[in-house]
N, C-alpha and C positions, 0 to 999 in steps of 0.2 A: 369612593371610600368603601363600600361595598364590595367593590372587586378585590382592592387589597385587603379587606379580612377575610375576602374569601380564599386568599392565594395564601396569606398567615397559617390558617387554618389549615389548607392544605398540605404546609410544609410541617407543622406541627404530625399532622398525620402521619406522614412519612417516615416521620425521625421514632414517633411512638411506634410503627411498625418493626422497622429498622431493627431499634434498643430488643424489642422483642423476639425478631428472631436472633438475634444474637447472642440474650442469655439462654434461651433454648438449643444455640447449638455446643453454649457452652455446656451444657446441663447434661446434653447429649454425651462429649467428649468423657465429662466427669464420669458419667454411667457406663461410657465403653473401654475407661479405665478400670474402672471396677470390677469388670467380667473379665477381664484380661487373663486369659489361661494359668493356674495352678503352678503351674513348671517353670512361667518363665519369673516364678518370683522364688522357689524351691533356693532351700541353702543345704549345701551338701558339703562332705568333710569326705574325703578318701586315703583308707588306711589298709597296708596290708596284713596279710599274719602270715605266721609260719609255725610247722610242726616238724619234730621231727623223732624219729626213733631207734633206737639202737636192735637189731635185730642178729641171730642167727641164722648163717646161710643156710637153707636144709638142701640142696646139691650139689653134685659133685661131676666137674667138667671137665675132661681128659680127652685133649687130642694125640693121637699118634699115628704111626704106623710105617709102612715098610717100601722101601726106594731100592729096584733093582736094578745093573745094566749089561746087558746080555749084547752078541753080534747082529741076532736077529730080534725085530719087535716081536714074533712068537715067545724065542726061548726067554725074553724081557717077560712077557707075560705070565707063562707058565713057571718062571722059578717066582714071580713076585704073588703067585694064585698058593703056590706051595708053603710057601714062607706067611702071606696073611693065613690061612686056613690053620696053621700050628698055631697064631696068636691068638685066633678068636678061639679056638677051642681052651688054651691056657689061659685067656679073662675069664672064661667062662667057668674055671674050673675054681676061680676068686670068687664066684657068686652073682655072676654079672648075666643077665638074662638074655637072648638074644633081640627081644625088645629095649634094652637098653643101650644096643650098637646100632649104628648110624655110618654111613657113609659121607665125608666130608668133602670129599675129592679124589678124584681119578684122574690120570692122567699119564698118555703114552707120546714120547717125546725123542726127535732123535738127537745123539751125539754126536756133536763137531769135535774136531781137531786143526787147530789152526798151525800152518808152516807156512818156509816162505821160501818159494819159486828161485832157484839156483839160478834158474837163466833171466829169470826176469827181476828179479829182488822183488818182485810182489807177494803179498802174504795172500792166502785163499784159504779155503775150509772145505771138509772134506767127511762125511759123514766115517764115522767108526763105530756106531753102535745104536742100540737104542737103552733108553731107558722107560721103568714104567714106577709111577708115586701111586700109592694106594693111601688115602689118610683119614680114619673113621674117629667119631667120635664116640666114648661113652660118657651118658649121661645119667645118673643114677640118685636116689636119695642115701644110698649104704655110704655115708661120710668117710665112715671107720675103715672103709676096702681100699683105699686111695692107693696105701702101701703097697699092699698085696697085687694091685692092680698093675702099679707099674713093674713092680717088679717082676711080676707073670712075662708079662710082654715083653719085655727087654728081653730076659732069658728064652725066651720063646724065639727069638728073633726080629723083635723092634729094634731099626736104625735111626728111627727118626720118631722124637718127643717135641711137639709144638707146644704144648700148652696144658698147667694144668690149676686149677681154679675152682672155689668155692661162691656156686651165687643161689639168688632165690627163686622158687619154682613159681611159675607165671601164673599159679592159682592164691600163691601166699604172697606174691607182687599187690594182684587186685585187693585183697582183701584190706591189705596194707595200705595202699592209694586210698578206698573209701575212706577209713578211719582217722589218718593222716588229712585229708582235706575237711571231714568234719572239725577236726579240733583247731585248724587253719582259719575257718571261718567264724569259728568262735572266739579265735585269740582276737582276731580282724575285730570285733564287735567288743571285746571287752576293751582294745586299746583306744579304742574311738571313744568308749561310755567312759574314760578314764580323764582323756582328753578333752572333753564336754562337759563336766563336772563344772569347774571350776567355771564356767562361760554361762553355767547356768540356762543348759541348750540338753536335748533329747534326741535320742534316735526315734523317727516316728515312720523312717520307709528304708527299703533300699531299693538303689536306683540302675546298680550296675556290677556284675560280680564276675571277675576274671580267675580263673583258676589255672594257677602256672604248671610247666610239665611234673611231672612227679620222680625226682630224681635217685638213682639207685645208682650209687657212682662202682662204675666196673673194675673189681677186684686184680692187683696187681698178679697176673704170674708167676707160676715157676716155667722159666723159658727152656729149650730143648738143652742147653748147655748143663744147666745145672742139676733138672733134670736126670739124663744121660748117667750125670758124673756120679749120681748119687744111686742110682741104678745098678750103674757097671760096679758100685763098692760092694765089697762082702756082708758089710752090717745091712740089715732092712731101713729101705726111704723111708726116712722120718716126713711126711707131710699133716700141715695142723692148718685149721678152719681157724678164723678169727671173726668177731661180729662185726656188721655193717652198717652204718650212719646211715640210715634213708630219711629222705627230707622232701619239706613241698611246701608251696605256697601260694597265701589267695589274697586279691585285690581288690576291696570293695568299697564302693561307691554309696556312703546312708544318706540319707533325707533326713535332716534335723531340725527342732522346732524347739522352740524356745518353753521352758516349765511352766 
């Protein structure tokens, strides 16, 4: 009798052990819920914004210059050193400084002439010449010289008008980006606080913020055709600046909490 209240007894112990540590590890579990890092219970909302602004180009971008072809790649050289040296001294005489001339490309290149072989009917090529492209840029803030600019050059002896365009000088680019992405990240935050309103939720962090390229969409040309045509006419090139749309945008990621 004795033995078995003492084996009773014993199992009773056990089971009270038992029960024991079990709400202890439940207790444990409750507690390491509890401490469970910040972040992984974080409610976030991500919203972009964008700005953007109508600006005036302040420069002025004019490629050209002069393509000559001669028997020898010498005399290519020297009538096309003759002919740019009369141009640049007639921009210059526009107002055009010689820091605001630039060299865009060079290039000395021989001429083929293709026929075709009487005894063989095969066609070959056969050098006749050389040629040489000189093609500088100016780049200037004087908007109002555009005219006069081209028109210099052509009469001077410009063959060749690539390109000419109004954009923004890489000092009033920056300035314009900062400005532009501040009010990008402010729209980002008013459209979130606008959003949140009604859910009755706050912005109380932010967690992640993308800032997209800053766009300055590249000004359509006057191509060499048109250009040219309006050059070679007796009235003066009418050329006119128009303003430019620049735009930007930012992606941000708030941390929100409830009022």
């Amino acid at each position: 009798m004795k033995t078995s209240t003492r084996l009773i007894a014993a199992i009773i112990a056990v089971l009270v052990v038992t029960a024991t540590m079990s709400l202890i590890s439940t207790a444990s579990n409750v507690d390491a819920q509890e401490v469970t890092p910040y972040p992984s219970r974080e409610k976030t909302i991500s919203v972009s914004g964008m700005a953007s602004s109508s600006v005036k180009p302040d420069q002025l971008n004019i490629n050209f210059g002069v393509e000559t072809q001669e028997k020898t790649a010498k005399e290519a050289l020297d009538s096309n050193s003759i002919q740019m040296n009369t141009v640049i001294s007639a921009i210059k005489q526009a107002g055009i400084s010689e820091s605001e001339i630039s060299t865009s490309s060079f290039n000395i290149y021989p001429v083929y002439e293709s026929y075709e072989d009487k005894l063989t009917g095969r066609w070959t090529q056969e050098i006749v010449g050389y040629g040489v492209s000189n093609i500088v840029t100016v780049q200037t803030v004087k908007l109002d010289s555009a005219a006069s600019i081209i028109d210099n050059a052509v009469n001077s002896g410009v063959n060749r008008v690539d390109s000419v365009y109004f954009s923004l000088a890489s000092t009033t680019q920056q300035k314009l980006k900062d400005d532009l992405l501040e009010k990008a990240i402010i729209n980002a935050k008013i459209r979130a606080e606008k959003a949140l309103k009604p859910l009755d939720y706050q912005i109380i962090g932010v967690k992640y913020v993308s800032l997209d390229e800053f766009v300055v969409p590249y000004p359509a040309p006057l191509y060499k055709g048109a250009v040219m045509d309006m050059a070679e006419s007796r009235a003066p090139t009418p050329v006119f600046s128009s303003d430019q749309e620049i735009s930007t945008s930012a992606q941000v990621v708030f941390i929100i909490g409830s009022n």
